[in-house]
C-alpha positions in Angstrom: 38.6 47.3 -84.6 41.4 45.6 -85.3 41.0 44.8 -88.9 40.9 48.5 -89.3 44.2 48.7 -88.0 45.7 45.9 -90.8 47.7 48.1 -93.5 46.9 45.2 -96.1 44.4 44.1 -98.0 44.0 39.5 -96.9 44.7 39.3 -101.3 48.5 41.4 -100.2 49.5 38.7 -97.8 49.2 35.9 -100.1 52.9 35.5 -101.7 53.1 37.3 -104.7 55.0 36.1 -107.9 58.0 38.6 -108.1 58.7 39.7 -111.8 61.9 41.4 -111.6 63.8 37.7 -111.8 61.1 36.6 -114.5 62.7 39.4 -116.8 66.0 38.7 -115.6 65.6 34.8 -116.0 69.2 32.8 -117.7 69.3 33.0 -121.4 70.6 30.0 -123.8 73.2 31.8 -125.9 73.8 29.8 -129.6 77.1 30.8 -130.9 78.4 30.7 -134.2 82.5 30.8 -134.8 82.9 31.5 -138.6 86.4 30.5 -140.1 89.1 33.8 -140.3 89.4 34.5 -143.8 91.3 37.5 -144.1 94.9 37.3 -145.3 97.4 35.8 -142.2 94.7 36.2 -139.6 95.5 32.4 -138.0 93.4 33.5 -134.9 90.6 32.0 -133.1 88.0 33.5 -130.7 87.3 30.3 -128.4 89.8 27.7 -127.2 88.1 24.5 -126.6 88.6 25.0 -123.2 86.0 28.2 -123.6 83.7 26.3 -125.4 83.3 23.7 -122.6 82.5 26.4 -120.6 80.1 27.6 -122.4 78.7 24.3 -123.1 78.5 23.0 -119.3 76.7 26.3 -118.6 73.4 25.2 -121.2 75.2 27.1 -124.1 75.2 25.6 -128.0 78.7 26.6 -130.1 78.5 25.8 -133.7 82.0 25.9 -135.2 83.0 25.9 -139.3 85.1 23.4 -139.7 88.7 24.5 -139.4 88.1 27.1 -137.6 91.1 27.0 -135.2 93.5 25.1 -137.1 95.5 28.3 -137.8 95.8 28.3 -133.7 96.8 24.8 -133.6 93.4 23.4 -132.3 91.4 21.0 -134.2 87.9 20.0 -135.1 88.3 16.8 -132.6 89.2 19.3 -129.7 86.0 21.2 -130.2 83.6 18.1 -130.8 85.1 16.7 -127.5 84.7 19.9 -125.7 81.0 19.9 -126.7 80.4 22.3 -129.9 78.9 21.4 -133.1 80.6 21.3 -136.2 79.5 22.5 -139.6 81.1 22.5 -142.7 78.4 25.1 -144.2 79.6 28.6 -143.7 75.8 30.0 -144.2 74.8 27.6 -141.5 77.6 29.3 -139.1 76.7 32.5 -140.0 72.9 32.7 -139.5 73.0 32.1 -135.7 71.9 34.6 -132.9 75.5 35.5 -132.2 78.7 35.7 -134.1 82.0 35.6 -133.0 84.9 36.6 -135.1 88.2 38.2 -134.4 88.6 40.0 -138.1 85.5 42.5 -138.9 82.9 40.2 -141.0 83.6 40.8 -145.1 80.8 42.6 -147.2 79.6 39.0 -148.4 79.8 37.9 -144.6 77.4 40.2 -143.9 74.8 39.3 -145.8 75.0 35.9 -144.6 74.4 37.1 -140.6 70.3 36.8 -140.1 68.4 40.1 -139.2 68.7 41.5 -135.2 72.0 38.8 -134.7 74.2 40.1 -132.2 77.9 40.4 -134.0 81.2 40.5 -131.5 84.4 41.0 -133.4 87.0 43.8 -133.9 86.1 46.8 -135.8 89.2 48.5 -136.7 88.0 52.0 -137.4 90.7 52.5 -139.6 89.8 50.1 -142.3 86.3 50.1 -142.9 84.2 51.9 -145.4 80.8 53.4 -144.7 78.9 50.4 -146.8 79.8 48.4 -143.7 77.7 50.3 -141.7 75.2 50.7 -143.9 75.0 46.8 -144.8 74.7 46.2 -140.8 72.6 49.6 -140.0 69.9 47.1 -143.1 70.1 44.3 -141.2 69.6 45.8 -137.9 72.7 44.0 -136.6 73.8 44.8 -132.9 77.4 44.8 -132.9 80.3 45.3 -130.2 84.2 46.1 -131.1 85.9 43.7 -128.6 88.7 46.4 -128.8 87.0 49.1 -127.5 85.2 47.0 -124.4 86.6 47.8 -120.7 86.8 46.8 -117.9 86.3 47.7 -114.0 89.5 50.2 -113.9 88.8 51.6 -117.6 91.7 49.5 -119.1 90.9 48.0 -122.7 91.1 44.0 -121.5 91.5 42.8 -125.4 93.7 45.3 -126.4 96.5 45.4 -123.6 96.6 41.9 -124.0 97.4 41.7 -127.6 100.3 44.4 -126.4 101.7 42.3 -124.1 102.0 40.0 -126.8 102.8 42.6 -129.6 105.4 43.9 -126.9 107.5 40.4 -126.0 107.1 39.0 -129.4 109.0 42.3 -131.1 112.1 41.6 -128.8 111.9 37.6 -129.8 111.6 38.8 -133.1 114.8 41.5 -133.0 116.5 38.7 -131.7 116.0 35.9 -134.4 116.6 38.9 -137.4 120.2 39.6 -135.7 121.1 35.6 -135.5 123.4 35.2 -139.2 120.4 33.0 -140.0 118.7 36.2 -141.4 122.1 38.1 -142.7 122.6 40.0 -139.3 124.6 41.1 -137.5 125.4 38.0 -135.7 124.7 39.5 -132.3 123.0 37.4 -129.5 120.4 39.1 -127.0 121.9 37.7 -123.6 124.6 39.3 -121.2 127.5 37.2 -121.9 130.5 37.0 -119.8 133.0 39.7 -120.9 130.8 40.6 -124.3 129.1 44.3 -124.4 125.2 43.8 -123.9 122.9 44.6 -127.1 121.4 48.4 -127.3 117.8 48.5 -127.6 115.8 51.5 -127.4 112.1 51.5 -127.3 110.0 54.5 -128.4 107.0 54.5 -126.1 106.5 53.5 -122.5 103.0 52.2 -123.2 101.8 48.3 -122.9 103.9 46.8 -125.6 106.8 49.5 -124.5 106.8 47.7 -121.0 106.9 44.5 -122.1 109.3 45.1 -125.1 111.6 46.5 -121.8 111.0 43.4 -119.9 111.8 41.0 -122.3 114.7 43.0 -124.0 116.1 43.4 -119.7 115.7 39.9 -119.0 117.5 38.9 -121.8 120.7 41.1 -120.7 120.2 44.0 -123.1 120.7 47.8 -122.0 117.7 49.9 -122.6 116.6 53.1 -123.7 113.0 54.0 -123.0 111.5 57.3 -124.6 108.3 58.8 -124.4 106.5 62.4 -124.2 104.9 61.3 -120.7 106.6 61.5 -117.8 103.7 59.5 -115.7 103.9 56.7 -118.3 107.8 56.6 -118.1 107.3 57.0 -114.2 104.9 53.8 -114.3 107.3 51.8 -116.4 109.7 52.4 -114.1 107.8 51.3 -111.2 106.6 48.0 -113.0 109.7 46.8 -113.5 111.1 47.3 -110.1 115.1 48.4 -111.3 116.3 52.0 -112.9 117.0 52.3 -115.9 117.7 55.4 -118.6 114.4 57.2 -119.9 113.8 60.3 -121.2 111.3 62.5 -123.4 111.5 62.1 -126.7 114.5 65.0 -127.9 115.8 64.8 -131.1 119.4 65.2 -129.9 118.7 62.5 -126.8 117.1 60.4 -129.2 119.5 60.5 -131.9 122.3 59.6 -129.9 121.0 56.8 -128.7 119.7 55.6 -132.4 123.6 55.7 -134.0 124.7 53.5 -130.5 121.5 51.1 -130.8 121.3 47.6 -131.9 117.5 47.5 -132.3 114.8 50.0 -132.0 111.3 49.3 -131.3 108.3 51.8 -132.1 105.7 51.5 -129.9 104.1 55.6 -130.3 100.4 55.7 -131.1 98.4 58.2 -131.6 94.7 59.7 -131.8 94.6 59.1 -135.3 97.8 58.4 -136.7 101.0 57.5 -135.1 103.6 60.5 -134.9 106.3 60.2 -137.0 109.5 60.6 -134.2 112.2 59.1 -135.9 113.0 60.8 -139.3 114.7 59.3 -142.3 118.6 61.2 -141.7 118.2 59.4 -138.2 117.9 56.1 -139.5 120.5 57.0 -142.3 123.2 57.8 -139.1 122.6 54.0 -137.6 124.6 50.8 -137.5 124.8 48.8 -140.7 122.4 46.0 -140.1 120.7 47.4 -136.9 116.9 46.4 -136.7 113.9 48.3 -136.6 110.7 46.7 -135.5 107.5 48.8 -136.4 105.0 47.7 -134.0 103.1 51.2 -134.7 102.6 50.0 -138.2 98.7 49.7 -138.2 98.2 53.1 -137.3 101.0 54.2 -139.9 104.0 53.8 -138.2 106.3 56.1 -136.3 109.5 55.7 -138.4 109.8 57.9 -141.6 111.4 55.1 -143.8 108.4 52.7 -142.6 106.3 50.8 -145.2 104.1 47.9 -144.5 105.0 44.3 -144.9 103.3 41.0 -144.2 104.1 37.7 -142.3 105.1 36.1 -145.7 107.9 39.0 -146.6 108.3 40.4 -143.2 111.6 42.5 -143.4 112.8 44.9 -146.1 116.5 47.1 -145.8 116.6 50.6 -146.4 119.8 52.5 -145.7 121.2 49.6 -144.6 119.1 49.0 -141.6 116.9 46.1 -141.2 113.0 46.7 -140.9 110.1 44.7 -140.0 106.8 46.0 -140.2 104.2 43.6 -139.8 100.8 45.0 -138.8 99.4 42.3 -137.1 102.4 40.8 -135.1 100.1 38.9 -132.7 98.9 36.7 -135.4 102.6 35.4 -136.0 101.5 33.5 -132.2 98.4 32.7 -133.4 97.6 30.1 -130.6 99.3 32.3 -127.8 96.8 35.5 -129.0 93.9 32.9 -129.2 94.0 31.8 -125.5 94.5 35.6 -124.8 91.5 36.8 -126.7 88.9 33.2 -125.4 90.1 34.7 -121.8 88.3 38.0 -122.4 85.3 36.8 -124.6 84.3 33.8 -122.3 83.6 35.4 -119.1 81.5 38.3 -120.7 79.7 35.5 -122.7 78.6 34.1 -119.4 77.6 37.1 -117.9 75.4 38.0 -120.7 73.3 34.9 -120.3 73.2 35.4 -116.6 72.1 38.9 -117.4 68.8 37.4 -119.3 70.3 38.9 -122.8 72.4 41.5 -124.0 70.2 44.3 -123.2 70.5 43.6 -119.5 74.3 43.4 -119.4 74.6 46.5 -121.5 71.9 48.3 -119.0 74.3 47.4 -115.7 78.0 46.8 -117.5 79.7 50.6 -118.6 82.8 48.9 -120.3 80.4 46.8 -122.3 78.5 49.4 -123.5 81.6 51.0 -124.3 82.1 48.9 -127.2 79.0 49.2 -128.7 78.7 50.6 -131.9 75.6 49.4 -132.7 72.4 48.7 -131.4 69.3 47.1 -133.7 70.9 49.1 -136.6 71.4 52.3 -134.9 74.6 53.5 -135.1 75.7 54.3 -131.1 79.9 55.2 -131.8 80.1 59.0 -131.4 84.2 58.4 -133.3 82.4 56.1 -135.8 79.3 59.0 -136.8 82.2 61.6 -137.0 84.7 59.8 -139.0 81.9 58.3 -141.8 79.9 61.6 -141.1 76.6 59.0 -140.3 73.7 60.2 -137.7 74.6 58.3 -134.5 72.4 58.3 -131.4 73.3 58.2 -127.6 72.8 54.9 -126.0 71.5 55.7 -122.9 68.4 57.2 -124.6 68.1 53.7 -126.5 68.3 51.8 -123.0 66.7 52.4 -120.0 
C-alpha cells in the first residue's frame, strides 16, 4: 500500500545531474589588445593592473607590443602582470575577443577571425556603411563601450571621459592664459586683493559639473547656463554652494560673454551640438579671452569653431583664443586609460562567469544596450536608421 502512496518513481530519488550550471559553467576568455593607430589616440584599454586580474581569474591577454606606451605603461609591466606579448599585429587580431578603444580600421577588420567578439567605441558619427558591412561578412559580434550602462541607466564609459573632458578644459584655460601661450597673463586662483577670473560654462551636464568644480576650487566666479532647469538644479546640489545659473538667453548670456575670461562649451545634442553662441558674441569679448570647445566632436556649439588637433591645438579669431580639440581625454592618455580598464575589467569578469557572452547579454540590460551587433546582425535601431541597413530586435535573437 504504501508504495502506492510514493509520488516518485526509486530512478527520481537517485541525485540527478543538474544542467542549468553545465550551461552556465566559467568560460576562459583570450583577449587580444591591438596597438591604437589612429592619429593622437595615446589610449589603452587595460592597465596592467586589469590584466592581472584577468590573468589570476584563468584569463590569456595577448598584447602588441607597444600597446600602452602612449599611456605611459610598458611591455615589462604587462609581461609581469601575466599577458603575452606579440609583436605580430595579425596574431593580435585573430583572437576570440578584441579590445580597442578607437573603432577597428577597414584593414583591421579583415584581420579579426570570423564570429570574434569585438569591444571598442563606435562613434556613430564617423563611420561609413562599409564598416558594417565588412563586420555584418564576418559575422563579428560587436559592443560600443559608449553606449553600455549600467544599474541606474548612466553611460559608465562615457561620464567618465566627461569628468576628465570636464577638469582637463579648466587646466587647459588655465595654462593658455599663463604669458607662456601669449595670454592674457591671468592666473586661475583667488588671490588676495586681485579680481577672480570669469568663467562661464555652457551646459550643466557631466563635463559642465566638473568644469564648475575645478574652475570653483581654483577661486574663479562662475556662470553656468543651460536649457534645463533639473540639470542646473542637480549641479547645484552636487556641488553643495550657490552660485549664478540661468537658461540660456541671448541677452543673459551675452553679458556674461563680454565680462568672461574663459568660456567652456559643453552643449550636446541628438545629433549635432546647438550652435548657442553666435559669431557677433564672440566679436563683443575680451582681447585674448579663451574658448574651449569641448562640444567639438559633435560639431561644436560656438559659431566661429573649427577643429584642431593635439599638435596645433589653439587658433585666434577675432581676437579670442580657441581650442578645439576633439578628443581632449587623449591629451591624459594614462589618466583616461585607468578610467576606461575600470569599466572594461569588471564586465570582462562577469562575462566569463556568465559562461560567454550570450549569457551576460541574456541577464545584463545595460550590456545589451551597447550591442550593435550580434553574429553579423545588425541589432542598433540609431545605426539601421542613420545607414538605412535592416536591423533586427535583439530580444528576438536571444532568448
Amino acid at each position: 500500500m504504501s508504495k502506492s502512496l510514493s509520488p516518485f518513481t526509486k530512478q527520481q530519488l537517485i541525485p540527478q545531474e543538474e544542467t542549468l550550471e553545465i550551461s552556465k559553467r566559467k568560460g576562459e576568455l583570450f583577449i587580444g589588445i591591438p596597438k591604437e593607430t589612429a592619429y593622437q589616440e595615446k589610449r589603452v584599454c587595460l592597465t596592467p593592473d586589469a590584466v592581472y586580474a584577468l590573468v589570476s581569474n584563468g584569463h590569456r591577454v595577448l598584447l602588441e607590443s607597444g600597446a600602452g606606451e602612449g599611456a605611459r605603461f610598458s611591455d615589462k609591466d604587462y609581461s609581469e602582470a601575466g599577458a603575452e606579448i606579440s609583436k605580430d599585429t595579425a596574431k593580435v587580431f585573430a583572437c576570440p575577443m578584441i579590445l580597442k578603444v578607437e573603432p577597428p580600421t577597414m584593414e583591421q577588420i579583415k584581420l579579426l577571425n570570423p564570429q570574434a567578439i569585438l569591444i571598442s567605441a563606435l562613434q556613430i558619427k564617423t563611420q561609413t556603411k562599409k564598416y558594417f558591412e565588412a563586420l555584418a561578412s564576418k559575422r563579428i559580434t560587436a559592443l560600443a563601450f559608449e553606449f553600455i550602462r549600467d544599474g541606474d541607466g548612466a553611460y559608465p564609459a562615457v561620464r567618465s571621459l566627461s569628468e576628465i573632458a570636464g577638469t582637463a578644459s579648466v587646466l587647459i584655460a588655465s595654462e593658455l592664459l599663463s604669458d607662456n601661450r601669449d595670454g592674457n597673463g591671468l592666473m586661475f586662483g583667488n588671490i588676495s586683493g586681485v579680481p577672480p577670473l570669469e568663467v562661464v560654462i555652457l551646459g550643466a551636464g557631466t563635463v559642465g559639473e566638473f568644469a564648475a568644480r575645478s574652475s570653483m576650487g581654483l577661486g574663479a566666479n562662475i556662470k553656468v547656463f543651460d536649457n534645463s532647469i533639473t540639470k542646473l538644479r542637480r549641479i547645484q546640489s552636487h556641488l553643495g554652494r550657490p552660485f549664478f545659473t540661468s537658461t540660456l538667453q541671448p541677452k543673459n548670456l551675452t553679458k556674461a560673454l563680454k565680462r568672461c575670461d574663459v568660456v567652456i562649451g559643453a552643449v550636446r545634442g541628438t545629433n549635432r551640438a546647438p550652435i548657442v553662441v553666435s559669431d557677433s558674441m564672440v566679436q563683443n569679448m575680451k582681447k585674448g579671452a579663451i574658448i574651449i570647445d569641448v562640444s567639438i566632436d559633435m560639431g561644436g556649439c560656438f559659431e566661429t569653431s573649427e577643429v584642431t588637433s593635439h599638435k596645433q591645438p589653439t587658433f585666434i579669431k577675432h581676437n579670442v583664443v580657441h581650442y578645439c580639440v576633439p578628443n581632449i581625454p587623449a591629451r591624459y592618455s594614462r589618466t583616461s586609460s585607468v578610467s576606461i580598464s575600470n569599466i572594461f575589467t569588471p564586465y570582462l569578469l562577469k562575462i566569463a562567469e556568465d559562461g560567454g557572452i550570450e549569457n551576460s547579454l541574456r541577464f545584463d540590460r545595460g550590456l545589451k544596450n551597447g550591442l550593435y551587433f550580434y553574429h553579423g546582425i545588425l541589432t542598433s535601431k540609431p545605426v539601421g536608421e542613420w545607414f538605412d541597413l535592416k536591423y533586427s530586435d535583439i530580444n528576438l535573437l536571444i532568448f
